[in-house]
mmCIF file of the N, C-alpha and C atoms, coordinates in Angstrom:
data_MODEL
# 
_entry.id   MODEL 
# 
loop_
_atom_site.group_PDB 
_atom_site.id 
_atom_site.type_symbol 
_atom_site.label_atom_id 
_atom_site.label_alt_id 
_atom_site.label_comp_id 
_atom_site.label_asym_id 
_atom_site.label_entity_id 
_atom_site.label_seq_id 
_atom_site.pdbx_PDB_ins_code 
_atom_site.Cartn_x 
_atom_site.Cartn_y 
_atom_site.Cartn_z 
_atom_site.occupancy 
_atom_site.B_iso_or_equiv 
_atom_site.pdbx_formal_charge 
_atom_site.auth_seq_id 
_atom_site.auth_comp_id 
_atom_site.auth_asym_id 
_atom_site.auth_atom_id 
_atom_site.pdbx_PDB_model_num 
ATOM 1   N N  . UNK A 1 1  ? 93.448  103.928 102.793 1.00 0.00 ? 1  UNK A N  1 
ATOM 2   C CA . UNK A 1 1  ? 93.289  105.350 102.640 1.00 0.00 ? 1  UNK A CA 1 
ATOM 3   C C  . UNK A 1 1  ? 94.647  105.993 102.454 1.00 0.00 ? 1  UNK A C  1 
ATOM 4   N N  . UNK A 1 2  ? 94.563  106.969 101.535 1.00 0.00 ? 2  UNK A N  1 
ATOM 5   C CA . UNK A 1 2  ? 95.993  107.990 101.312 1.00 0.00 ? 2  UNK A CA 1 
ATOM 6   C C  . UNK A 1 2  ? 95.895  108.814 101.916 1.00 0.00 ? 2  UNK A C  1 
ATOM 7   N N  . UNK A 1 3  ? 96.619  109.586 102.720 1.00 0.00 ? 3  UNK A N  1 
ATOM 8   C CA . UNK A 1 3  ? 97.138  110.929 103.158 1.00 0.00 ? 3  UNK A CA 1 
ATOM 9   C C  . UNK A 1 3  ? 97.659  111.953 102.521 1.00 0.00 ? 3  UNK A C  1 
ATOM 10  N N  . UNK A 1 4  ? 97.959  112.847 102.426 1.00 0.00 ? 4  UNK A N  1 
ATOM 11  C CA . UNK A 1 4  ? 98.787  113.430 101.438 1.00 0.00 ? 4  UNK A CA 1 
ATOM 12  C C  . UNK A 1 4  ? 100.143 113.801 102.432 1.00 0.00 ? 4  UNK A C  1 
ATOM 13  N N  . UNK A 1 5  ? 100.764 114.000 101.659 1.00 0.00 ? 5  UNK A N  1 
ATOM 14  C CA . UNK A 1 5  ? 102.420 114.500 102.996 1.00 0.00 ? 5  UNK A CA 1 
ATOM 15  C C  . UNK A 1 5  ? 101.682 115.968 103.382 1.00 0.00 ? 5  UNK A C  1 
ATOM 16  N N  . UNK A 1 6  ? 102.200 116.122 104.262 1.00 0.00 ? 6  UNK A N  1 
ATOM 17  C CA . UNK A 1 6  ? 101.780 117.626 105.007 1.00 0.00 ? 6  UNK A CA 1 
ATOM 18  C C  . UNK A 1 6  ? 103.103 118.150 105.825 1.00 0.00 ? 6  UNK A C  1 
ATOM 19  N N  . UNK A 1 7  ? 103.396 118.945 106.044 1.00 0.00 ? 7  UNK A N  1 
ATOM 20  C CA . UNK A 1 7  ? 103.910 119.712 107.055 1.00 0.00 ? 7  UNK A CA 1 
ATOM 21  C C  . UNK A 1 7  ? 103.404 120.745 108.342 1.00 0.00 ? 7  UNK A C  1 
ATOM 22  N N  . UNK A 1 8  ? 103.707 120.091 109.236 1.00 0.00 ? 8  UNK A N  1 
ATOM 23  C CA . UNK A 1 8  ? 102.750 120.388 110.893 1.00 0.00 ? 8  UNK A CA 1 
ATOM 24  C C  . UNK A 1 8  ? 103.740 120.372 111.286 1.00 0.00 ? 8  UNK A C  1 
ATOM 25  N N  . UNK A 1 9  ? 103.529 121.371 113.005 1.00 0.00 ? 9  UNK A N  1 
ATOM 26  C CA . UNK A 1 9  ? 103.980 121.534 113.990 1.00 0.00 ? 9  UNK A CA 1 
ATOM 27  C C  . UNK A 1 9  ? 104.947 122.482 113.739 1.00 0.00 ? 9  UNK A C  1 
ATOM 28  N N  . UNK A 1 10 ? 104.384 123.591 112.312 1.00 0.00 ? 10 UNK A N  1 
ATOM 29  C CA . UNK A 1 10 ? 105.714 124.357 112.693 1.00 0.00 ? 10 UNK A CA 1 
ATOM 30  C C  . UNK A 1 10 ? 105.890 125.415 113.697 1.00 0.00 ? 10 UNK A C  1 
ATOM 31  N N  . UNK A 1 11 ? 107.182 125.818 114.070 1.00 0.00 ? 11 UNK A N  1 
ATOM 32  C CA . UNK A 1 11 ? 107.343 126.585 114.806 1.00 0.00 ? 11 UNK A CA 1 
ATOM 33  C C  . UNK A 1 11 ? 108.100 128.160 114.537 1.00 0.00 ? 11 UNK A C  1 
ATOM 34  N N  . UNK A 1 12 ? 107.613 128.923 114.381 1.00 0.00 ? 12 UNK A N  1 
ATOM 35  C CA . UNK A 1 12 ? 107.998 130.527 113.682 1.00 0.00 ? 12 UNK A CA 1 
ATOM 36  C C  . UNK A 1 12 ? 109.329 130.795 114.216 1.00 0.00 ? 12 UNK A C  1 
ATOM 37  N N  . UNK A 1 13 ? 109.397 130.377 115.169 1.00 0.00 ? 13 UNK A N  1 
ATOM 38  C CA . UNK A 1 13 ? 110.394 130.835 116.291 1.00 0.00 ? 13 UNK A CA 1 
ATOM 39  C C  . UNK A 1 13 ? 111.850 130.560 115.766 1.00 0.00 ? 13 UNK A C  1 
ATOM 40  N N  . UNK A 1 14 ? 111.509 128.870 115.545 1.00 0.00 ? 14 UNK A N  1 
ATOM 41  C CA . UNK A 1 14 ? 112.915 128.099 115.036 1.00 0.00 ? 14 UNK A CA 1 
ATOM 42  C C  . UNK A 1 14 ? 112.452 127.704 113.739 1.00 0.00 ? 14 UNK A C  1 
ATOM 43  N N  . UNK A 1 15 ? 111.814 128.253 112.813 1.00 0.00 ? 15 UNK A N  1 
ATOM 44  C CA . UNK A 1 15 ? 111.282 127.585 111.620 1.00 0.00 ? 15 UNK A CA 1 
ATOM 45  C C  . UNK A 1 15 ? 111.520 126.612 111.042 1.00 0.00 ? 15 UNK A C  1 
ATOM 46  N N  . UNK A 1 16 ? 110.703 125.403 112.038 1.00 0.00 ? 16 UNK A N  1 
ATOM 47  C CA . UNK A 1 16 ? 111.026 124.135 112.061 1.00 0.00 ? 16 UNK A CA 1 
ATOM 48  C C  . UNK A 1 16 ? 109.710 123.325 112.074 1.00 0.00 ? 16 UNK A C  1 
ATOM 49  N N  . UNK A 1 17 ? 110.086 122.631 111.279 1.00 0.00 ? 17 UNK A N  1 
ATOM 50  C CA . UNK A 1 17 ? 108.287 122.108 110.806 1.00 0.00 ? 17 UNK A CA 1 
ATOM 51  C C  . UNK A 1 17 ? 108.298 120.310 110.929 1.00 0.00 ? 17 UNK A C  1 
ATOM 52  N N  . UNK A 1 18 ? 107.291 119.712 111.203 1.00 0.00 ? 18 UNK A N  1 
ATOM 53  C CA . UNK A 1 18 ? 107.865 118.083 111.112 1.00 0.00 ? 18 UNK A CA 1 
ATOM 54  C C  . UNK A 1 18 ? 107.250 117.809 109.507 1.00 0.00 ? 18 UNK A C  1 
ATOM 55  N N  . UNK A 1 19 ? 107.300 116.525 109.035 1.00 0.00 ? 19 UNK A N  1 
ATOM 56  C CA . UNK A 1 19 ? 107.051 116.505 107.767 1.00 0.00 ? 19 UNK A CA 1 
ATOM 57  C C  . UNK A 1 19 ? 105.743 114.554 108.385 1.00 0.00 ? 19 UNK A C  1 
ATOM 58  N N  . UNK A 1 20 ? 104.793 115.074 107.818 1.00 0.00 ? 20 UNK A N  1 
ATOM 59  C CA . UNK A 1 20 ? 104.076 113.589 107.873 1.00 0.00 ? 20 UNK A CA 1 
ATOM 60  C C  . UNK A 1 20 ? 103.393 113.147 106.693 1.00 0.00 ? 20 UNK A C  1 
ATOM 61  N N  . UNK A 1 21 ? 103.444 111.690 106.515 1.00 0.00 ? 21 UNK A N  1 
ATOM 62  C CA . UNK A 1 21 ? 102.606 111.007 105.323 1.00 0.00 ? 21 UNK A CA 1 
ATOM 63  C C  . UNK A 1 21 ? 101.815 109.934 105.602 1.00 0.00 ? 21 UNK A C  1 
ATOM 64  N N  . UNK A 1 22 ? 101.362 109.681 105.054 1.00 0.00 ? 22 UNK A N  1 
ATOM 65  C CA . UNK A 1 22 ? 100.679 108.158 105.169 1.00 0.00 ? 22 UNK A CA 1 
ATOM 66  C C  . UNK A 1 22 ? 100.250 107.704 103.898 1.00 0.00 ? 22 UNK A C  1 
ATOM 67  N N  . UNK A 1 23 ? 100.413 106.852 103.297 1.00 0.00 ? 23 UNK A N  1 
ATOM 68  C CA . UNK A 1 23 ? 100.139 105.990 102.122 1.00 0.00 ? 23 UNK A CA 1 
ATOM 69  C C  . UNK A 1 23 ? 99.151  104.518 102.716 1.00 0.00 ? 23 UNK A C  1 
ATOM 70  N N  . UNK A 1 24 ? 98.429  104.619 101.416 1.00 0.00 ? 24 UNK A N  1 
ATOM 71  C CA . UNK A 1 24 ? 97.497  102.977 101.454 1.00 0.00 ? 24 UNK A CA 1 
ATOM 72  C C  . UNK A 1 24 ? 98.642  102.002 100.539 1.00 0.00 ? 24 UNK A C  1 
ATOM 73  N N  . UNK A 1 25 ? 98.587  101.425 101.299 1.00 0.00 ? 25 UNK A N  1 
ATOM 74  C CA . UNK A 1 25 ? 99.239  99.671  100.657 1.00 0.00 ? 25 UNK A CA 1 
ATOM 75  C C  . UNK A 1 25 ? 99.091  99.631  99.356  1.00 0.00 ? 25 UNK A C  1 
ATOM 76  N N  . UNK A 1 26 ? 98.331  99.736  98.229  1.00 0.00 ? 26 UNK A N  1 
ATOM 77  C CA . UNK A 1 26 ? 97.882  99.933  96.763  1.00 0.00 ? 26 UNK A CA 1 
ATOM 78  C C  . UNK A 1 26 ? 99.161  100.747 96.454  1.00 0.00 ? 26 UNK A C  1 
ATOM 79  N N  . UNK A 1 27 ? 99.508  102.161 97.201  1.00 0.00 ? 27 UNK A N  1 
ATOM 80  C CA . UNK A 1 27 ? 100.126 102.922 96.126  1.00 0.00 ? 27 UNK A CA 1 
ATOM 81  C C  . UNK A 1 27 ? 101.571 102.579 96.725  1.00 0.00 ? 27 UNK A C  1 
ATOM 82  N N  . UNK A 1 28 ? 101.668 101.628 97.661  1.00 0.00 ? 28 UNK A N  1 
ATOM 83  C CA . UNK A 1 28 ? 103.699 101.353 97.880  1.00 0.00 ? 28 UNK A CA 1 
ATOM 84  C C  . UNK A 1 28 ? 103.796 101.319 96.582  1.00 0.00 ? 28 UNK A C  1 
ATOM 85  N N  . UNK A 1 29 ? 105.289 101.445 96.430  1.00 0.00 ? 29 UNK A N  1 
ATOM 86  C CA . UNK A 1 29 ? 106.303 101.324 95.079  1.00 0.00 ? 29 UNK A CA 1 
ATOM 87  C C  . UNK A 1 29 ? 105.988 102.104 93.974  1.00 0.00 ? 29 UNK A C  1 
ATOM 88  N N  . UNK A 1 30 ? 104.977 102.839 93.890  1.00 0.00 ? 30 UNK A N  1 
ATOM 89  C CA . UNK A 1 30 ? 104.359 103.249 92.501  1.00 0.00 ? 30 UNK A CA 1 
ATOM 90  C C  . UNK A 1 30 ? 105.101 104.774 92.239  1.00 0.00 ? 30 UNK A C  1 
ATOM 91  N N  . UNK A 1 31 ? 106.196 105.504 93.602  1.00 0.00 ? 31 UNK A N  1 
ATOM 92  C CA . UNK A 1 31 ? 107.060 106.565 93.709  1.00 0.00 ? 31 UNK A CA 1 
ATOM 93  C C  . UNK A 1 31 ? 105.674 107.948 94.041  1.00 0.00 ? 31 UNK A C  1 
ATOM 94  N N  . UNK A 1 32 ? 104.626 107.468 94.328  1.00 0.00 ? 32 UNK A N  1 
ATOM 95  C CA . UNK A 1 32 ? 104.020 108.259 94.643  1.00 0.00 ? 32 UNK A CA 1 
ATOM 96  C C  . UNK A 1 32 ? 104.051 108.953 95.682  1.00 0.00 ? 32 UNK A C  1 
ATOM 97  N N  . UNK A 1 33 ? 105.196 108.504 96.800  1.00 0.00 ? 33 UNK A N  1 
ATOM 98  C CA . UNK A 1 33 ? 105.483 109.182 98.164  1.00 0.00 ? 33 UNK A CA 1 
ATOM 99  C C  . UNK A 1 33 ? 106.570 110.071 97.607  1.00 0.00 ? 33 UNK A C  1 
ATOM 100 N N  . UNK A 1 34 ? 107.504 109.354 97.196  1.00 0.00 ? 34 UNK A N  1 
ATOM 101 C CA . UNK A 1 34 ? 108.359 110.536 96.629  1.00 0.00 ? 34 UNK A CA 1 
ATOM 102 C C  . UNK A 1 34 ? 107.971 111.719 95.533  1.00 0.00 ? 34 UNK A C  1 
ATOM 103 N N  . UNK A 1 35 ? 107.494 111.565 94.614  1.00 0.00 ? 35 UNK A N  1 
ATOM 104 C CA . UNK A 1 35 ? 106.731 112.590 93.853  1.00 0.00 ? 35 UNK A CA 1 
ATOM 105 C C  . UNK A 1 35 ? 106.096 113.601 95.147  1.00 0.00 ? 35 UNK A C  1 
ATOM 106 N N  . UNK A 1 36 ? 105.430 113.045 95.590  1.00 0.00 ? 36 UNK A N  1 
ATOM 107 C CA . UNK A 1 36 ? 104.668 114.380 96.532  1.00 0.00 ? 36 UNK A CA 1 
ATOM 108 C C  . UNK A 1 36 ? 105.361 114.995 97.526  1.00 0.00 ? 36 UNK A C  1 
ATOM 109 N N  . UNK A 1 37 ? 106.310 114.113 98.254  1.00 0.00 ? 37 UNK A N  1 
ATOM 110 C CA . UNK A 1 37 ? 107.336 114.653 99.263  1.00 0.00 ? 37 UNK A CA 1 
ATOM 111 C C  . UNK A 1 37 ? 108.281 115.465 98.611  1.00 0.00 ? 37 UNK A C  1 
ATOM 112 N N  . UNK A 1 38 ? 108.631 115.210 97.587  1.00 0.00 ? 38 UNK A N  1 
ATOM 113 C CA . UNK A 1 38 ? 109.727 116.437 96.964  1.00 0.00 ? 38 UNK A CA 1 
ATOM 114 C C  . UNK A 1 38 ? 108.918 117.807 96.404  1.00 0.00 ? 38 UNK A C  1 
ATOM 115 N N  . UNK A 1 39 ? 107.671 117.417 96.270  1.00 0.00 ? 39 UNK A N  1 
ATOM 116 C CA . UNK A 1 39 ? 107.008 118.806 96.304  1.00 0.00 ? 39 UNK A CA 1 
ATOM 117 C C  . UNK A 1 39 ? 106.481 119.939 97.311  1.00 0.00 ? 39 UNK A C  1 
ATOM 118 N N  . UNK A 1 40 ? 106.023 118.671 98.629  1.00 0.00 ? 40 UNK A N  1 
ATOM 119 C CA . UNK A 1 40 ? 106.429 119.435 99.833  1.00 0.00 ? 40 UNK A CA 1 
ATOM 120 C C  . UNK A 1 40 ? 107.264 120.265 100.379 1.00 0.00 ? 40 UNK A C  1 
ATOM 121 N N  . UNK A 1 41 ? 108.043 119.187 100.335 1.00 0.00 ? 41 UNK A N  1 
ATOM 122 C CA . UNK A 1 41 ? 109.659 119.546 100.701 1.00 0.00 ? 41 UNK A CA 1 
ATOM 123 C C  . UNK A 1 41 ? 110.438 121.449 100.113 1.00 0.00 ? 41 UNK A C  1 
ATOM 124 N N  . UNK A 1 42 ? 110.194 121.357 99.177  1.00 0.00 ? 42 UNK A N  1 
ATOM 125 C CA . UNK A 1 42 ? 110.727 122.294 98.111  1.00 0.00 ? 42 UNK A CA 1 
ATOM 126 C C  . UNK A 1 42 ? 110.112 123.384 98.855  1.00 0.00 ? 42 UNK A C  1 
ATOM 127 N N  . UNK A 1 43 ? 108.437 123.141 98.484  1.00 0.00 ? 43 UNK A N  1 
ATOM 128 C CA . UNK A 1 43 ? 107.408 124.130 99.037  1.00 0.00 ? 43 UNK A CA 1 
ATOM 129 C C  . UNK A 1 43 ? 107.528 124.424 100.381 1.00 0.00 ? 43 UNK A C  1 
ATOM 130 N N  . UNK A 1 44 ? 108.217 123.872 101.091 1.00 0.00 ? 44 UNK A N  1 
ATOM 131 C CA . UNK A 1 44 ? 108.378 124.554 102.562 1.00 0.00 ? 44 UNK A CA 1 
ATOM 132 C C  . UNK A 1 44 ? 109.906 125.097 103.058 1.00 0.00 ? 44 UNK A C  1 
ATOM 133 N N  . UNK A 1 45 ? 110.333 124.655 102.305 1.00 0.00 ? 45 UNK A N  1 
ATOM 134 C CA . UNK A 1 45 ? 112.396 125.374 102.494 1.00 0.00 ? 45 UNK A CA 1 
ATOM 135 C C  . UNK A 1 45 ? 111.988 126.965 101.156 1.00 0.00 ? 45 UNK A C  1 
ATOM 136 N N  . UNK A 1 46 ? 111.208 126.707 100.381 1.00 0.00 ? 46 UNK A N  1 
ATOM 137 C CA . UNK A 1 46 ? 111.755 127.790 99.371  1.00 0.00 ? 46 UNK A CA 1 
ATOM 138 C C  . UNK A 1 46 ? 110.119 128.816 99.232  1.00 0.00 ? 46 UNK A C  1 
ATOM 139 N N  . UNK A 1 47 ? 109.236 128.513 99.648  1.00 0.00 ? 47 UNK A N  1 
ATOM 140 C CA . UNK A 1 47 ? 108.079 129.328 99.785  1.00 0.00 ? 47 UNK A CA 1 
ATOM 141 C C  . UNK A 1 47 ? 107.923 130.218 100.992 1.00 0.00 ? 47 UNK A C  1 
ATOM 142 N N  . UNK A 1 48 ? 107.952 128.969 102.375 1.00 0.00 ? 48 UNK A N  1 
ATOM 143 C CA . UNK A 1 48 ? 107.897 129.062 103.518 1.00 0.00 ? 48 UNK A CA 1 
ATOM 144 C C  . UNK A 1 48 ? 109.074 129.985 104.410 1.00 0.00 ? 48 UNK A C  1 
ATOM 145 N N  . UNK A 1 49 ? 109.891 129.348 103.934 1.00 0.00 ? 49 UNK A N  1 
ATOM 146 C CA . UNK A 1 49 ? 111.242 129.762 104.063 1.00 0.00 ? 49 UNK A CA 1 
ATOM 147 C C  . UNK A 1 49 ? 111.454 129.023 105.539 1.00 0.00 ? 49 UNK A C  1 
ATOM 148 N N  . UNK A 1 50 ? 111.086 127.375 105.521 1.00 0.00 ? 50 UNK A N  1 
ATOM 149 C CA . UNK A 1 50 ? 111.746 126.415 106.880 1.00 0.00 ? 50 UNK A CA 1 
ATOM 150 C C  . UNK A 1 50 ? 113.310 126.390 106.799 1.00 0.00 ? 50 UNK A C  1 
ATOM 151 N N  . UNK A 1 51 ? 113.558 126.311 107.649 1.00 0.00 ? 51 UNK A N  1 
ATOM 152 C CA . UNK A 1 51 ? 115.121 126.318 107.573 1.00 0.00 ? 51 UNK A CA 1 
ATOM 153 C C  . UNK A 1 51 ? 115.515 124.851 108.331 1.00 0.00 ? 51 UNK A C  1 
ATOM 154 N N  . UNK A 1 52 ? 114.493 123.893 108.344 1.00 0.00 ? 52 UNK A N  1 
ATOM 155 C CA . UNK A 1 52 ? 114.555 122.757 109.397 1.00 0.00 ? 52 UNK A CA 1 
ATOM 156 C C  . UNK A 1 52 ? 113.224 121.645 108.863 1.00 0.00 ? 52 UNK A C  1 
ATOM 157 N N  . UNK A 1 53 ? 113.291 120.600 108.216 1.00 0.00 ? 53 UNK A N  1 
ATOM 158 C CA . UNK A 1 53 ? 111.882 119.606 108.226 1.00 0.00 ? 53 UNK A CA 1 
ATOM 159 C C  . UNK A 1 53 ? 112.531 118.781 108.888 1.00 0.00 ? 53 UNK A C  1 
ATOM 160 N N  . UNK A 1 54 ? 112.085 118.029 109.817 1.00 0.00 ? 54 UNK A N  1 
ATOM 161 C CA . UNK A 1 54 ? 111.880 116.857 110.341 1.00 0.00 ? 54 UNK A CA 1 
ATOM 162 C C  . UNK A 1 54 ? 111.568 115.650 110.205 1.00 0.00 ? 54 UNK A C  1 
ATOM 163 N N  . UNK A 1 55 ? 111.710 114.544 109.937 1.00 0.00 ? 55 UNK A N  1 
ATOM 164 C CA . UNK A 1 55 ? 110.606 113.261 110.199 1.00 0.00 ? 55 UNK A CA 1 
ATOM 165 C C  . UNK A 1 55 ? 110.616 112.306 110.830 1.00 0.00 ? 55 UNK A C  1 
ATOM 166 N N  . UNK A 1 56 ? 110.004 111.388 111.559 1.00 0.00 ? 56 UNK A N  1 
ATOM 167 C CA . UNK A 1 56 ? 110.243 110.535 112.243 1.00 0.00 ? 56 UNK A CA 1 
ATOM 168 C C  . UNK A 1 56 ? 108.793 109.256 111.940 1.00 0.00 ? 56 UNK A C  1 
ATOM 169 N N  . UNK A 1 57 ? 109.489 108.453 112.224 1.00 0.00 ? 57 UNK A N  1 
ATOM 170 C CA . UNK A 1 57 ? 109.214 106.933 111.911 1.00 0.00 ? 57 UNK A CA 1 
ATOM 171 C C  . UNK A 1 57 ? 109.801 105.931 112.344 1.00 0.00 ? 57 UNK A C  1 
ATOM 172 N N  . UNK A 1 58 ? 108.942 104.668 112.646 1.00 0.00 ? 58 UNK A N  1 
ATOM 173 C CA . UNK A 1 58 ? 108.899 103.533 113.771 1.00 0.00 ? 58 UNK A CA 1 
ATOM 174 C C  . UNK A 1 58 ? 110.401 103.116 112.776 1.00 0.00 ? 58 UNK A C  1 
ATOM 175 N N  . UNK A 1 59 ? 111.153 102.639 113.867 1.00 0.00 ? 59 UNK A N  1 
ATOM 176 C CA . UNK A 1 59 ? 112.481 102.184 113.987 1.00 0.00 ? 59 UNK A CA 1 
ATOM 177 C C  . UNK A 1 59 ? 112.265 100.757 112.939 1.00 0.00 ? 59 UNK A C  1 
ATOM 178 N N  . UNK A 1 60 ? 111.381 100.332 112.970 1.00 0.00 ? 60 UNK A N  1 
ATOM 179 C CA . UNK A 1 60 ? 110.505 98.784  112.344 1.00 0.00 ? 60 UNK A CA 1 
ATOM 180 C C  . UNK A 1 60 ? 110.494 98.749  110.973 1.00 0.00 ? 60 UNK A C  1 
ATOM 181 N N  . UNK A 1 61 ? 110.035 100.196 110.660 1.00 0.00 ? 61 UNK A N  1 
ATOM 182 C CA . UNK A 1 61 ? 109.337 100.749 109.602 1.00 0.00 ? 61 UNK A CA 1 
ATOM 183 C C  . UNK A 1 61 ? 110.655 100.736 108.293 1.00 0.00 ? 61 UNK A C  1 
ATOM 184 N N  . UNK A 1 62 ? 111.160 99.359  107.676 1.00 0.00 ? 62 UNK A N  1 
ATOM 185 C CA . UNK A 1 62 ? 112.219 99.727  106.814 1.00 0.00 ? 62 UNK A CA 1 
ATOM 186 C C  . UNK A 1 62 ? 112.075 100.477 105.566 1.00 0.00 ? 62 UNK A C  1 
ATOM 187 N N  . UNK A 1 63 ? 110.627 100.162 104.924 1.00 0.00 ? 63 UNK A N  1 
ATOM 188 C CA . UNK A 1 63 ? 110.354 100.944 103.707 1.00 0.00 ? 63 UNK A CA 1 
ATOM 189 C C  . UNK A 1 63 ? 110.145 102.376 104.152 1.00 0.00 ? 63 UNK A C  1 
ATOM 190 N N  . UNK A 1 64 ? 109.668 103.011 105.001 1.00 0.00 ? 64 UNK A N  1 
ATOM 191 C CA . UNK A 1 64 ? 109.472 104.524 105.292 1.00 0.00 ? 64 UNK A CA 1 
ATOM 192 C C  . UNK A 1 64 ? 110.892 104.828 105.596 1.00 0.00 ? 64 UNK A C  1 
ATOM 193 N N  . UNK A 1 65 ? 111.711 104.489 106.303 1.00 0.00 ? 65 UNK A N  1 
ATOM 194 C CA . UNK A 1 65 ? 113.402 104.457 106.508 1.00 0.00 ? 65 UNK A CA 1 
ATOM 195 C C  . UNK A 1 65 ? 113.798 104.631 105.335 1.00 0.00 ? 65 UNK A C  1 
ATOM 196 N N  . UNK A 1 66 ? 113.848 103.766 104.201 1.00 0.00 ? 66 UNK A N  1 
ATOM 197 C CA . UNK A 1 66 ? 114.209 103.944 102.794 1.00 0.00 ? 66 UNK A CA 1 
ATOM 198 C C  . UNK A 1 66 ? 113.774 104.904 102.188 1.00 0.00 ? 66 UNK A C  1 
ATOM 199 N N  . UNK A 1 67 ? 112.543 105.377 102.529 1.00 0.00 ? 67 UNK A N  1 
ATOM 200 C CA . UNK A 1 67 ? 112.091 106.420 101.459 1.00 0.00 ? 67 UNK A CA 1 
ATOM 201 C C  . UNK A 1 67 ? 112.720 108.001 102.039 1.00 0.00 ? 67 UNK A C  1 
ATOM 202 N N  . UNK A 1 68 ? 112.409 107.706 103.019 1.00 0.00 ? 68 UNK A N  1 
ATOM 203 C CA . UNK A 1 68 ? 112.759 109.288 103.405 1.00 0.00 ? 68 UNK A CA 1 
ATOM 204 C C  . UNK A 1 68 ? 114.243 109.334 103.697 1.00 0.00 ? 68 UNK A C  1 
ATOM 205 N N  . UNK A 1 69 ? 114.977 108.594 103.843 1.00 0.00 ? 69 UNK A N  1 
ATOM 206 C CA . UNK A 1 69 ? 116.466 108.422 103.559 1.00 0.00 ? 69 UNK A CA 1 
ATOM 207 C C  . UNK A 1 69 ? 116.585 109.188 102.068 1.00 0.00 ? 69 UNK A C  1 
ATOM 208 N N  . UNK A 1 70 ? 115.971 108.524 100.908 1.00 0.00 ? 70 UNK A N  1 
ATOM 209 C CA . UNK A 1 70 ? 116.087 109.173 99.610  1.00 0.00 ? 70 UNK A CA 1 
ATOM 210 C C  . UNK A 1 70 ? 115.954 110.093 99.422  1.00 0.00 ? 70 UNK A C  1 
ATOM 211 N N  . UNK A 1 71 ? 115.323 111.002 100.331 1.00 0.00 ? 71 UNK A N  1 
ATOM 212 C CA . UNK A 1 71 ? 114.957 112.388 99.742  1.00 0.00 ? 71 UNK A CA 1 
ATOM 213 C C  . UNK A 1 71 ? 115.689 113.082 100.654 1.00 0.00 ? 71 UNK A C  1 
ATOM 214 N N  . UNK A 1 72 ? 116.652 112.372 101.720 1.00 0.00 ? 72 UNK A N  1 
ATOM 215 C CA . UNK A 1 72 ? 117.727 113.276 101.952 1.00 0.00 ? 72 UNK A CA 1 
ATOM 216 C C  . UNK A 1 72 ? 117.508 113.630 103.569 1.00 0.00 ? 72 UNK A C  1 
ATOM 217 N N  . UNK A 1 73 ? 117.428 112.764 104.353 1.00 0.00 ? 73 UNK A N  1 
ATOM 218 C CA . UNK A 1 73 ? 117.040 112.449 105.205 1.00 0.00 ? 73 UNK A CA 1 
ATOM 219 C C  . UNK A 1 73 ? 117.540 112.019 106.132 1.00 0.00 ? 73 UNK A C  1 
# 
């Protein structure tokens, strides 16, 4: 199953939002996390006006480490 990236837990206060995804095994490598995370991303610093995304992921996890490293992380 796919997820789509989302942004939760924000907070008005400190406009600080975490950033979450989940991908099915089928779509690794195909840049489909990145395509959608940079649209997130954008959409919540320049719509929203976050001044803070977050993400976090299992220490284990080297491909999610890599990806969200890329987008600046």
């Amino acid at each position: 199953m796919t997820f789509p990236t989302i942004l939760y837990s924000f907070s008005t206060r400190h406009q600080v939002v975490e950033f979450g995804y989940g991908l099915a095994t089928n779509h690794w490598g195909t840049g489909l996390f990145s395509e959608a995370a940079d649209v997130v991303i954008r959409y919540g610093f320049i719509k929203l006006g976050i001044q803070k995304i977050q993400v976090f992921t299992r220490s284990t996890n080297l491909r999610s480490i890599n990806s969200v490293r890329k987008l600046g992380f």
